[in-house]
DRENLUMDO-999732 format. One record per residue (C-alpha): residue number from 1; residue in three letters; x, y, z. Coordinates in nm, 4 decimals. Layout:
+-----+--------+----------+----------+----------+
! num ! residu !        u !        v !        w !
+-----+--------+----------+----------+----------+
! NUM !    Ala !        X !        Y !        Z !
...
+-----+--------+----------+----------+----------+
***
This chain:
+-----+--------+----------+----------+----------+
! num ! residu !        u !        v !        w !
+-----+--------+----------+----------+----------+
!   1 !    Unk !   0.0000 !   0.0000 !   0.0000 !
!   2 !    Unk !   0.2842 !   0.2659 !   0.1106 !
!   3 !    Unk !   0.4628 !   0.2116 !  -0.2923 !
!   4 !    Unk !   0.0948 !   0.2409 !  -0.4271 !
!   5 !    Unk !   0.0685 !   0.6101 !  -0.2340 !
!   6 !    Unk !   0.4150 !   0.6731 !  -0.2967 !
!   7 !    Unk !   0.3381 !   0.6139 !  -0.6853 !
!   8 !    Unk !  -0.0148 !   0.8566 !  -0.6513 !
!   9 !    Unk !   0.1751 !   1.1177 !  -0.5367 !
!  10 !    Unk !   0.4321 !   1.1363 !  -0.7817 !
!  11 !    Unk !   0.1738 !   1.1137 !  -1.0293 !
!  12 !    Unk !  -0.0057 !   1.4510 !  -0.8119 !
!  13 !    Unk !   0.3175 !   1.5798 !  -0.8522 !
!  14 !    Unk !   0.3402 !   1.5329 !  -1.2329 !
!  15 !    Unk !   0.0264 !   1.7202 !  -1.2223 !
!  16 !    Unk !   0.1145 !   2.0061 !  -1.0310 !
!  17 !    Unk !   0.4412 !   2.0337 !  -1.2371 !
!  18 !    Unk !   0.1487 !   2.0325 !  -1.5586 !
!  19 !    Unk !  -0.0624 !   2.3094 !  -1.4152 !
!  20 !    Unk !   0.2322 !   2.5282 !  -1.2451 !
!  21 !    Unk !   0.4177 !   2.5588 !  -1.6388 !
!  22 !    Unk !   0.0263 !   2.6122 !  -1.8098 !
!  23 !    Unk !  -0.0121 !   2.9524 !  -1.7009 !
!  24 !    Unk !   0.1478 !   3.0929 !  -1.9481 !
!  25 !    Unk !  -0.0375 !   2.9081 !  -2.2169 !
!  26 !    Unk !  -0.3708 !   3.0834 !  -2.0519 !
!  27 !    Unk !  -0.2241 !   3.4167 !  -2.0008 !
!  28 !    Unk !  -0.1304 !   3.4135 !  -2.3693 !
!  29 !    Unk !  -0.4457 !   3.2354 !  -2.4751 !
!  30 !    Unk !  -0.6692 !   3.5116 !  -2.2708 !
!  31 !    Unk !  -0.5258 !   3.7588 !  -2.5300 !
!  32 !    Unk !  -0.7130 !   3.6259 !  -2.7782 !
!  33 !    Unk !  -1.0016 !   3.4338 !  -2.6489 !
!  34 !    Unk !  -1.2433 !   3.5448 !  -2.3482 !
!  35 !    Unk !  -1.2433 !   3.3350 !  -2.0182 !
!  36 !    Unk !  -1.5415 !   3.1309 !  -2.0605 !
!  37 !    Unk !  -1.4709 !   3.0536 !  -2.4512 !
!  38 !    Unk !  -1.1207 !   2.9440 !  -2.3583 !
!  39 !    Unk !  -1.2408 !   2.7486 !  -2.0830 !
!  40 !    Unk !  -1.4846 !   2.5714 !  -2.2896 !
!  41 !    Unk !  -1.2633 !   2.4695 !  -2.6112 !
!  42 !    Unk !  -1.0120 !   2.3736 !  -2.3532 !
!  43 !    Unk !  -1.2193 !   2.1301 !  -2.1714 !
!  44 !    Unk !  -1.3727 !   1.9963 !  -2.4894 !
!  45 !    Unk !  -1.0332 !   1.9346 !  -2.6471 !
!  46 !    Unk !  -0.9071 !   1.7665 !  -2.2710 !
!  47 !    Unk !  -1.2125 !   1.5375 !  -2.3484 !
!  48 !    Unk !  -1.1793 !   1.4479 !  -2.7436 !
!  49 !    Unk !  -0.8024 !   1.3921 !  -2.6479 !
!  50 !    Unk !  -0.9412 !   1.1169 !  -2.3719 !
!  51 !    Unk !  -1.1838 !   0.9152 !  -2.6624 !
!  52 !    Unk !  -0.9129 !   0.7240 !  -2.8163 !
!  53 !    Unk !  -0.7099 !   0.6835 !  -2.4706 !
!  54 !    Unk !  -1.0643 !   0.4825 !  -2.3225 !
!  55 !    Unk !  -1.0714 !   0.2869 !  -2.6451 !
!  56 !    Unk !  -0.7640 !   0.1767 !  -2.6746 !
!  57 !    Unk !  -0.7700 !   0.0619 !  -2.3145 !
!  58 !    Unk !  -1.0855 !  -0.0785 !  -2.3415 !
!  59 !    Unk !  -0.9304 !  -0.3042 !  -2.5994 !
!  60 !    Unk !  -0.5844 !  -0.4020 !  -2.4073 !
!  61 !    Unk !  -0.8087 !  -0.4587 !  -2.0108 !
!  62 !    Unk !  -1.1622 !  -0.5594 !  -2.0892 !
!  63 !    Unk !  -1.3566 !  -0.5506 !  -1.7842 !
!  64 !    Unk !  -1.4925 !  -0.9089 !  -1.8046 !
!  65 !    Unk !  -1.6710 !  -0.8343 !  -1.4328 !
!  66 !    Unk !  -1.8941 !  -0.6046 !  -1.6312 !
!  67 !    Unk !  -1.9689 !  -0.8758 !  -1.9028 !
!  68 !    Unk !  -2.0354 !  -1.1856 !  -1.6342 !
!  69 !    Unk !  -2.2223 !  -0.9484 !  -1.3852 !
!  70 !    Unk !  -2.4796 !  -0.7022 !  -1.5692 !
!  71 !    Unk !  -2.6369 !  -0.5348 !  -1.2297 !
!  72 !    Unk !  -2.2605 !  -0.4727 !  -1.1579 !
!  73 !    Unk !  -2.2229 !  -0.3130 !  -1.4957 !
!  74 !    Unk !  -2.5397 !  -0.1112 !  -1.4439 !
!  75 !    Unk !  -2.4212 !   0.0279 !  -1.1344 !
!  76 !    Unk !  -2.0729 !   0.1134 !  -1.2468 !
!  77 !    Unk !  -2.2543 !   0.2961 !  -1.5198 !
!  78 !    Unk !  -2.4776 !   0.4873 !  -1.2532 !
!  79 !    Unk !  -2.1641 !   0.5768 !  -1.0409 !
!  80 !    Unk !  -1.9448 !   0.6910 !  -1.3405 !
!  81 !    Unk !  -2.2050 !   0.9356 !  -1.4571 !
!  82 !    Unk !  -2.2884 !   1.0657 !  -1.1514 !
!  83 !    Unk !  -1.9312 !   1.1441 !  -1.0473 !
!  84 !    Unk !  -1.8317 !   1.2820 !  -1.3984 !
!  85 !    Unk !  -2.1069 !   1.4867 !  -1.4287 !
!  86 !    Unk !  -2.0375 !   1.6131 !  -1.0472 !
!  87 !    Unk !  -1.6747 !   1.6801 !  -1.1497 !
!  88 !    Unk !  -1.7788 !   1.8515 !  -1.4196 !
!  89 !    Unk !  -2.0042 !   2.0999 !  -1.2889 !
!  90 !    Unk !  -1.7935 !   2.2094 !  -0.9748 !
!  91 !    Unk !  -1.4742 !   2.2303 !  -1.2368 !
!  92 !    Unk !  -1.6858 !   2.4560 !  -1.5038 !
!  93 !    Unk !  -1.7710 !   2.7128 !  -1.2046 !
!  94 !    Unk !  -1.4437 !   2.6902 !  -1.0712 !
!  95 !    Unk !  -1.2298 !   2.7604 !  -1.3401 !
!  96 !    Unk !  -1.4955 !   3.0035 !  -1.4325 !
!  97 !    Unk !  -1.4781 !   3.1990 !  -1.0935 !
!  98 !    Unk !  -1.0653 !   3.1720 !  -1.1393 !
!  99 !    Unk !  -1.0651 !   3.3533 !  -1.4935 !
! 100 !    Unk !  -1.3315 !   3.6230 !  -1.4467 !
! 101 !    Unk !  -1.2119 !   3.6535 !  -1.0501 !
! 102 !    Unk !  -0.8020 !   3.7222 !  -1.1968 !
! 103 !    Unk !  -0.9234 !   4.0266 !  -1.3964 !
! 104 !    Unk !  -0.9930 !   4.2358 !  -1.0601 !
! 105 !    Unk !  -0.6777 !   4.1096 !  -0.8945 !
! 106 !    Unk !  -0.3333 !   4.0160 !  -0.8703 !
! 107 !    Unk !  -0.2026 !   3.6917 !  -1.0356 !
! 108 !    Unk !   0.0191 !   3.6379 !  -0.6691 !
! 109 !    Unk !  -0.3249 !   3.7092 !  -0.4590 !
! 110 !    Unk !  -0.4847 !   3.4586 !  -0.7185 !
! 111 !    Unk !  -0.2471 !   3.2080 !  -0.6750 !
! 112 !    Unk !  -0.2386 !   3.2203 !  -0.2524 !
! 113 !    Unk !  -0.6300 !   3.2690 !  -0.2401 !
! 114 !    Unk !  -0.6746 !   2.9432 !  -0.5099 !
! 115 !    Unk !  -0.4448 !   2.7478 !  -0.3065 !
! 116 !    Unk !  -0.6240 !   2.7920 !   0.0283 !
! 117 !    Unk !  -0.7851 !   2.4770 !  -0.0640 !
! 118 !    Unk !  -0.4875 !   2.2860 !   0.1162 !
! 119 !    Unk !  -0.6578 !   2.4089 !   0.4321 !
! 120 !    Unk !  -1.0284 !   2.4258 !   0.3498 !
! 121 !    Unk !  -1.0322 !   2.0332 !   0.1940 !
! 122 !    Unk !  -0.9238 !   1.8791 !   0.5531 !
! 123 !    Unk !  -1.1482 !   2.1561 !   0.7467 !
! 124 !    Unk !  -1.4998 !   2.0143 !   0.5098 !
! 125 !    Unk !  -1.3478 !   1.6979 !   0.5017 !
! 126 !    Unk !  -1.3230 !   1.6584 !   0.9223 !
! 127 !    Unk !  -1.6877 !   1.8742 !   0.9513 !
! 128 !    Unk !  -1.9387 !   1.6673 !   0.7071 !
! 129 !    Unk !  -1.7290 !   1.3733 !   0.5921 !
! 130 !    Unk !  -1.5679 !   1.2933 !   0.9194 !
! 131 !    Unk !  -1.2117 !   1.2428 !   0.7622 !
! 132 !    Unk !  -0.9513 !   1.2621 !   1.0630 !
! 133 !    Unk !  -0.5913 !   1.3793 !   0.9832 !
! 134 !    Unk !  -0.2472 !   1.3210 !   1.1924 !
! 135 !    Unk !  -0.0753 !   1.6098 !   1.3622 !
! 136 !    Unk !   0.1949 !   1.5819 !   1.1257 !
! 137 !    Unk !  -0.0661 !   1.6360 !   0.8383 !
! 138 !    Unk !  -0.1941 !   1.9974 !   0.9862 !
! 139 !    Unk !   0.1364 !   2.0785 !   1.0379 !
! 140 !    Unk !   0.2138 !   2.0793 !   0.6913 !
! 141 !    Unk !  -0.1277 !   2.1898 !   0.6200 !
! 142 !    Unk !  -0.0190 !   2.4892 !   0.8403 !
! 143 !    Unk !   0.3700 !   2.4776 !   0.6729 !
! 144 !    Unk !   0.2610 !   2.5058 !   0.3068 !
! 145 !    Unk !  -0.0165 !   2.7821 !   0.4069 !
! 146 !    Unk !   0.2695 !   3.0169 !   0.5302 !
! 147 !    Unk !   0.5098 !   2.8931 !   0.2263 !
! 148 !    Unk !   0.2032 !   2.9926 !  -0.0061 !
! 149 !    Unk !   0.2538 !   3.3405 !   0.1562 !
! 150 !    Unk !   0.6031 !   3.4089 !   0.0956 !
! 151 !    Unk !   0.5465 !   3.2713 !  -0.2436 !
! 152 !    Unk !   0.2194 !   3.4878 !  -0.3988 !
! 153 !    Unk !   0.2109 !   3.7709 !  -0.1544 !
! 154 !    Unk !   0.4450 !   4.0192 !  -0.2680 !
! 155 !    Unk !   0.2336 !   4.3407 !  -0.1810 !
! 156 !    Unk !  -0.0289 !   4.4665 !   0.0464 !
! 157 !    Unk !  -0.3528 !   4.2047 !   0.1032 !
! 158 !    Unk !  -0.6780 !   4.3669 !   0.1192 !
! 159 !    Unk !  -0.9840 !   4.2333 !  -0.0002 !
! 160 !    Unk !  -1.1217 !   4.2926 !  -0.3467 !
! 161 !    Unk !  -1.3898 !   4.2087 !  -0.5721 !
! 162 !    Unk !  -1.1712 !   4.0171 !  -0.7894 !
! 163 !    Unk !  -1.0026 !   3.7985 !  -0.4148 !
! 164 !    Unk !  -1.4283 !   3.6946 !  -0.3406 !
! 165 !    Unk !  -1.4508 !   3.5667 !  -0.6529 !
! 166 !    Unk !  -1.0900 !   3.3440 !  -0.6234 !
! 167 !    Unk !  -1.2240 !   3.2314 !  -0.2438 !
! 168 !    Unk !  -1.5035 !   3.0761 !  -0.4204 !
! 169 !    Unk !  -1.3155 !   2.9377 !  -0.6648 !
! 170 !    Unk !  -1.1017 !   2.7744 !  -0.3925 !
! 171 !    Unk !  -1.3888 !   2.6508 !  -0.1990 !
! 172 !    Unk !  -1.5470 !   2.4470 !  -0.5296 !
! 173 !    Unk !  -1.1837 !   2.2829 !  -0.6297 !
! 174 !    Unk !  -1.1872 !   2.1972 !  -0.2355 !
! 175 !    Unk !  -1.5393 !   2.0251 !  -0.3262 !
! 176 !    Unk !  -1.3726 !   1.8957 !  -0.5997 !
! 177 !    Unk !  -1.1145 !   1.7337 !  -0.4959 !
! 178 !    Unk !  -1.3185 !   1.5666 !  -0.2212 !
! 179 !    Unk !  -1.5791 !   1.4324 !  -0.4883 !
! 180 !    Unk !  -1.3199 !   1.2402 !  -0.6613 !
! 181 !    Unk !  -1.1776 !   1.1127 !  -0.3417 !
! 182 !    Unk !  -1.4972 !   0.9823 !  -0.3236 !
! 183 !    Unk !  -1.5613 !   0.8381 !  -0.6772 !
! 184 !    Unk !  -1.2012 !   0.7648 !  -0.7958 !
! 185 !    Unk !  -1.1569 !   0.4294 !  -0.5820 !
! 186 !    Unk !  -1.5154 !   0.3469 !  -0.7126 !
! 187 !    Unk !  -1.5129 !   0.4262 !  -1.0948 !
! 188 !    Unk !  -1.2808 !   0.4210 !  -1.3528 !
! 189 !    Unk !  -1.0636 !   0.7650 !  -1.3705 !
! 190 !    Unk !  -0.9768 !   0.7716 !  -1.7454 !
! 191 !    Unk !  -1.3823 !   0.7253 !  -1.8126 !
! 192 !    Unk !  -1.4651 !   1.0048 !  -1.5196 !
! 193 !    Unk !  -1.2520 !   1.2103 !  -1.6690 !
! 194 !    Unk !  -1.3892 !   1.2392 !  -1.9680 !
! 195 !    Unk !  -1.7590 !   1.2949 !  -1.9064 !
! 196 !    Unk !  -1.6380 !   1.5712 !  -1.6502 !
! 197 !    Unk !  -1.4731 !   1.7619 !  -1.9592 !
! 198 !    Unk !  -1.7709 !   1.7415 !  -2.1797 !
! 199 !    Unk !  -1.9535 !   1.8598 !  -1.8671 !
! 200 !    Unk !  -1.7748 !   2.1311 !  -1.8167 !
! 201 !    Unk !  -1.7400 !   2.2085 !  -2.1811 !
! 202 !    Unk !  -2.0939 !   2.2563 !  -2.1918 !
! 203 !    Unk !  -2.1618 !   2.4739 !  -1.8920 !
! 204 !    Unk !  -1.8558 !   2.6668 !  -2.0589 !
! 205 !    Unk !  -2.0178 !   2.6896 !  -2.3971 !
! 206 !    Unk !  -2.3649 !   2.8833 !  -2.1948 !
! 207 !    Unk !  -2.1976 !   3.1655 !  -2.0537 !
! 208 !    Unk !  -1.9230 !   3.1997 !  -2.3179 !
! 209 !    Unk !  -2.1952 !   3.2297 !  -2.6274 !
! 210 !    Unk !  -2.4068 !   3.4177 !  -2.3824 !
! 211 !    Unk !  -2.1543 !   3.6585 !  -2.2605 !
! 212 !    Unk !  -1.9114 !   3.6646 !  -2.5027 !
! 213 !    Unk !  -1.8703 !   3.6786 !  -2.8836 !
! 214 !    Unk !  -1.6443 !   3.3925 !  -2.9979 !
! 215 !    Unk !  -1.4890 !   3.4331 !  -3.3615 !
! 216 !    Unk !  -1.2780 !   3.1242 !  -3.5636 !
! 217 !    Unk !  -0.9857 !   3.3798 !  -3.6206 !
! 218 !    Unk !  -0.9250 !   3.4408 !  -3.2445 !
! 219 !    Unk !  -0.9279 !   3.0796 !  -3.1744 !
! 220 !    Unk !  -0.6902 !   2.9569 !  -3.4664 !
! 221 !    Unk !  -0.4240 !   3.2397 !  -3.3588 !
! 222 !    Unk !  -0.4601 !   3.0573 !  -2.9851 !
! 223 !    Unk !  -0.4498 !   2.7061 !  -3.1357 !
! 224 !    Unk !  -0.0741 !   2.6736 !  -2.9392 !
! 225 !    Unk !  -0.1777 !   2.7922 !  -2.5895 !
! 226 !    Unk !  -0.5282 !   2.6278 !  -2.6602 !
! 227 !    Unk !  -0.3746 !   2.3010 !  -2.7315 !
! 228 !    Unk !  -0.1241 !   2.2490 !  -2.4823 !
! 229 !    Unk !  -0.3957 !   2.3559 !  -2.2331 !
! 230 !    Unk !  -0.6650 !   2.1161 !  -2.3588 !
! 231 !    Unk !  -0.4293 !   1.8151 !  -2.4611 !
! 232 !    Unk !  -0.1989 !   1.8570 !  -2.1195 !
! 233 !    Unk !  -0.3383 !   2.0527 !  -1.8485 !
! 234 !    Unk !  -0.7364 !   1.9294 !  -1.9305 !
! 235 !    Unk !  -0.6459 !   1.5878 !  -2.0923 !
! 236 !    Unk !  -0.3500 !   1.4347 !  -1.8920 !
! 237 !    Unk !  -0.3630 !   1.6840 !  -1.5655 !
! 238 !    Unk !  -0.6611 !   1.6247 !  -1.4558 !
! 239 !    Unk !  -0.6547 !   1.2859 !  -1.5836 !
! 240 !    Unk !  -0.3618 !   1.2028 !  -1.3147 !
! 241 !    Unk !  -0.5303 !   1.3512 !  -1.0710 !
! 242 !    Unk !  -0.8361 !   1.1444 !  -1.0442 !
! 243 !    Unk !  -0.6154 !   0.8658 !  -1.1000 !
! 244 !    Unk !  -0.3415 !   0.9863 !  -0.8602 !
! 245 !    Unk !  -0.6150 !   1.0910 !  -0.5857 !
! 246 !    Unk !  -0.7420 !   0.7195 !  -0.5033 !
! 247 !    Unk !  -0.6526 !   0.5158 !  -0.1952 !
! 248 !    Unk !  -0.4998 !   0.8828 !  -0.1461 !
! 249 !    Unk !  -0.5941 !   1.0983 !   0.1819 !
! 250 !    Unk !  -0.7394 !   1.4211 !   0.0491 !
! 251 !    Unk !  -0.5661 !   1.6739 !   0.2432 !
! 252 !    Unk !  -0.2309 !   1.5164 !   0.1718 !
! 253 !    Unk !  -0.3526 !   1.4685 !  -0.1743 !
! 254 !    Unk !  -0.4102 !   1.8935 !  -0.1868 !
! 255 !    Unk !  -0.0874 !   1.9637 !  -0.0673 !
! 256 !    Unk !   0.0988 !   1.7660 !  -0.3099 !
! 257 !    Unk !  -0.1518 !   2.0037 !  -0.5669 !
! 258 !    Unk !  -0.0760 !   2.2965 !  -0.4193 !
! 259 !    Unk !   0.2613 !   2.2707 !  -0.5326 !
! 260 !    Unk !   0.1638 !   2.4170 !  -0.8954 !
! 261 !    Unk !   0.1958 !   2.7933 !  -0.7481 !
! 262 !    Unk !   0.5855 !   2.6602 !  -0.6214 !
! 263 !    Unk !   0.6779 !   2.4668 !  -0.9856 !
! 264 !    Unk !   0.5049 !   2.8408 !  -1.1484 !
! 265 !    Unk !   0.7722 !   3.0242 !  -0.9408 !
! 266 !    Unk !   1.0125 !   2.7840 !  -1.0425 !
! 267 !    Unk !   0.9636 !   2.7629 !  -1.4180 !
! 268 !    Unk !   0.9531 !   3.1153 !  -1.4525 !
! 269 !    Unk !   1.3259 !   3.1137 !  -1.3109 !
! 270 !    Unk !   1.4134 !   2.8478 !  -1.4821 !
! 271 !    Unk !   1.2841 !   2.8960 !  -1.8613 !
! 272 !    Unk !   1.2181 !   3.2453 !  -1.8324 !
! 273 !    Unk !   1.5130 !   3.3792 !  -1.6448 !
! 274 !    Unk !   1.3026 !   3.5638 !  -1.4250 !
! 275 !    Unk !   1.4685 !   3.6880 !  -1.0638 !
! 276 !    Unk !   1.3817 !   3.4236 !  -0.7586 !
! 277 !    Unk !   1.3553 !   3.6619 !  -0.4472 !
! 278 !    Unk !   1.4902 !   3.5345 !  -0.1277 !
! 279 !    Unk !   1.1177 !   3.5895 !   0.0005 !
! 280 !    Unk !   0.9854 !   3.3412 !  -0.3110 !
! 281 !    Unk !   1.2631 !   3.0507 !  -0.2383 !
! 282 !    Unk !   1.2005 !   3.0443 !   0.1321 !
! 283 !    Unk !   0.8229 !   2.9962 !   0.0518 !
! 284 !    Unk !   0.9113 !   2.7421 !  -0.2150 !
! 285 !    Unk !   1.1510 !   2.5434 !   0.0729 !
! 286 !    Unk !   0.8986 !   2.5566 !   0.2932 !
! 287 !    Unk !   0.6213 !   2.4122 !   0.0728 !
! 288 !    Unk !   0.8823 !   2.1323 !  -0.0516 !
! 289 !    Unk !   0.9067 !   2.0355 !   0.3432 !
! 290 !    Unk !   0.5921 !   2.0372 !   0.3948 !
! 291 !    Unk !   0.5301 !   1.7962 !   0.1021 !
! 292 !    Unk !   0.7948 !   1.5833 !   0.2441 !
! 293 !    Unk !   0.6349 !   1.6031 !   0.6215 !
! 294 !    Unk !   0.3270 !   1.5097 !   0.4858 !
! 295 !    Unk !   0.4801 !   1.1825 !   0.3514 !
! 296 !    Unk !   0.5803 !   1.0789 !   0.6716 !
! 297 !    Unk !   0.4665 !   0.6913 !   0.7244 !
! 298 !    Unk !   0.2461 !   0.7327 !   1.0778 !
! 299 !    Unk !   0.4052 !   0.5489 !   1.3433 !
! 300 !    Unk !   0.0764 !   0.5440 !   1.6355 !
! 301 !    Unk !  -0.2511 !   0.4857 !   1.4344 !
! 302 !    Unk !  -0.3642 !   0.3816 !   1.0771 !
! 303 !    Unk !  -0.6745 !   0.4683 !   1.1333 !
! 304 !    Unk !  -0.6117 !   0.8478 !   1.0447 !
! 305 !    Unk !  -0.3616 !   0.7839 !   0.7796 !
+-----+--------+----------+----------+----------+
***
């Protein structure tokens, strides 16, 4: 079991790594495209990418349960659509309070306030679900919180329009990550996946032909940041994390998430030559031991594991 939740979190990891390099493929697709329109070609390309993924793996693992058992295979069924179709609909408002919310503030306050989801997953999680956490988890909780700090706030904090509409943001991809701890051990993630881009594709495509005007020329000179946001931070992303997420505890599974504002910082030095402040790699060494506290094997109880 430990190498199985080793494995999840380096594939959480892989994720965060995904999302922390893709904001510059939305910050130079936004030039082009509005934020609903971009988040709705994104999420329908994450899905089209995923057709020929679930076929080809229907073909090499055929579920022969499913075949033998068909009240089994009906249920599946019932449980796949209802947690893609949950996914979906707390992902389309989420990423829809994210872009419209980052036009009213800064990209650092929209980072930190996104990320607050490391504390508010185990805080739902303890209050309706009744999923306990070690000490050593709320101390990174705590550790990554303050990292997250150093790391996004760079100037005053005071609370804007634009920082109400990234707290709600943060408290649906806190719902959402707790939906597919639920449904991910249950379902299969490729399949959930999937439906929860067309989903959210579709909730996407309302408010961006309602509210916006889209045109064919502004989405073929975004094809680059529209693909590699579709294909890898829709498509595979979010892909690894449902698959990542199961047998995984939440709250350790949002830390290891968080880590996409870090891997931003990191990039930008990296690739972009951009200046790493003392203040930024004390927040990014903090969040790494965090990460690393977090993995801790428990040494008193499993039961809160």
């Amino acid at each position: 079991m430990q190498k199985v939740k080793i494995r999840n979190s380096l594939l959480l990891l892989l994720t965060a790594a995904i999302w922390g390099t893709s904001f510059v493929a939305q910050s130079v697709g936004m030039d082009y495209l509005g934020p609903f329109t971009f988040n709705m070609l994104r999420s329908l390309l994450g899905g089209l990418f995923l057709l020929p993924c679930i076929l080809l793996l229907n073909r090499v693992f055929p579920r022969n349960i499913e075949k033998n058992n068909p009240a089994q295979k009906k249920e599946n069924q019932r449980l796949l659509w209802k947690g893609g179709i949950s996914c979906g609909i707390l992902l389309a408002f989420a990423t829809g309070f994210q872009q419209v919310g980052i036009q009213y503030t800064t990209v650092g306050r929209a980072g930190f306030i996104t990320a607050c989801y490391i504390i508010i997953v185990p805080v739902i999680g303890l209050t309706f679900f009744h999923k306990k956490c070690r000490s050593t988890i709320w101390a990174a909780v705590a550790l990554a919180l303050v990292g997250l700090y150093l790391l996004c706030i760079t100037d005053g904090f005071d609370i804007g329009k634009g920082d109400f509409y990234i707290f709600i943001c943060s408290l649906l991809f806190s719902l959402h990550i707790l939906v597919i701890d639920h449904f991910s051990p249950l379902v299969d993630g490729i399949k959930m996946s999937c439906i929860q881009f067309f989903v959210c594709g579709g909730i996407s495509a309302i408010f961006a032909f309602g509210t916006e005007t889209p045109n064919l020329s502004n989405i073929l000179m975004a094809w680059g940041p529209l693909l590699y946001a579709g294909i890898l931070s829709c498509g595979v992303a979010y892909t690894l994390q449902i698959v990542g997420q199961k047998n995984l505890n939440p709250t350790v599974a949002s830390l290891i998430l968080s880590m996409e504002s870090c891997i931003s910082v990191l990039s930008g030095w990296i690739l972009l030559n951009q200046k790493l402040t003392a203040r930024e790699l004390t927040g990014c060494v903090l969040m790494f031991t965090a990460i690393i506290l977090a993995q801790l094997p428990e040494k008193v109880s499993r039961e809160t594991a």
